[in-house]
C-alpha positions in Angstrom: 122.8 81.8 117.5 120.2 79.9 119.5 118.2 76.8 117.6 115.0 77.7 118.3 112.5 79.9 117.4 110.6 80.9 120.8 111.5 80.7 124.1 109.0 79.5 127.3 110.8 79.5 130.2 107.8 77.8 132.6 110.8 77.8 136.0 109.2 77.4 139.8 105.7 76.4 137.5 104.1 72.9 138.4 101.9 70.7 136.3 99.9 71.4 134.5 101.0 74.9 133.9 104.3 74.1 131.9 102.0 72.3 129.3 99.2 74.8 129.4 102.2 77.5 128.5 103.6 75.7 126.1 100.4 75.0 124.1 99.8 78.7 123.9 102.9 79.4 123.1 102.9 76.7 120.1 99.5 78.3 118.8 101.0 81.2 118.4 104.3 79.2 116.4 104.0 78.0 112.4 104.4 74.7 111.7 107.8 73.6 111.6 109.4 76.3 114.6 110.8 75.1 117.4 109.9 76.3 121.1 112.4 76.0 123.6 111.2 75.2 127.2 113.1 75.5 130.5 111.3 73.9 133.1 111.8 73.0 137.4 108.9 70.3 138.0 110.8 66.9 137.6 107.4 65.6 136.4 107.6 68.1 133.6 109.7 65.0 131.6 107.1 62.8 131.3 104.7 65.5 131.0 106.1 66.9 127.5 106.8 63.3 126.1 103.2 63.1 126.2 102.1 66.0 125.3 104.4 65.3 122.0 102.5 61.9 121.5 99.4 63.7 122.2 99.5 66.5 119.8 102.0 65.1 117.1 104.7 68.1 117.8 107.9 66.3 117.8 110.2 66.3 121.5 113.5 66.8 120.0 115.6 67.2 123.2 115.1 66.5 126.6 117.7 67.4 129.1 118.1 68.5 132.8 120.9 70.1 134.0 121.5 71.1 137.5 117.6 70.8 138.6 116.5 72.2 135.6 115.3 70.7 132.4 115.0 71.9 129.0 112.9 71.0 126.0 112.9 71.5 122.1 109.1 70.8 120.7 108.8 71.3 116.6 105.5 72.1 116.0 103.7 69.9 113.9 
């Protein structure tokens, strides 16, 4: 059983298309769901921990693993 709600998975994607994917996706989300985001652009970190400070959805995780890095965003 997987903790989130959605799923983006924005691989071989550079900024700013990671964000840009996962904004639609989160307009599409109620408040409260979580969207899970697997990601390759190492600037993709810094990236979504502004975008979280920007828009007031809440980063829960931020990992990478072998070259790739994953998100959980809870929509505001």
């Amino acid at each position: 059983m997987s903790n989130w709600d959605n799923e983006l998975d924005a691989s071989g994607l550079n900024c700013p298309l990671p964000i840009l994917r996962a904004k639609k996706a989160l307009a599409d989300m109620s408040g409260g769901q979580v969207l899970h985001i697997i990601a390759t652009d190492p600037g993709s970190v810094k990236d979504f921990d502004a975008f979280a400070k920007q828009t007031g959805n809440e980063l829960m995780e931020s990992k990478e693993d072998g070259g790739k890095f994953y998100f959980l965003l809870k929509k505001a």
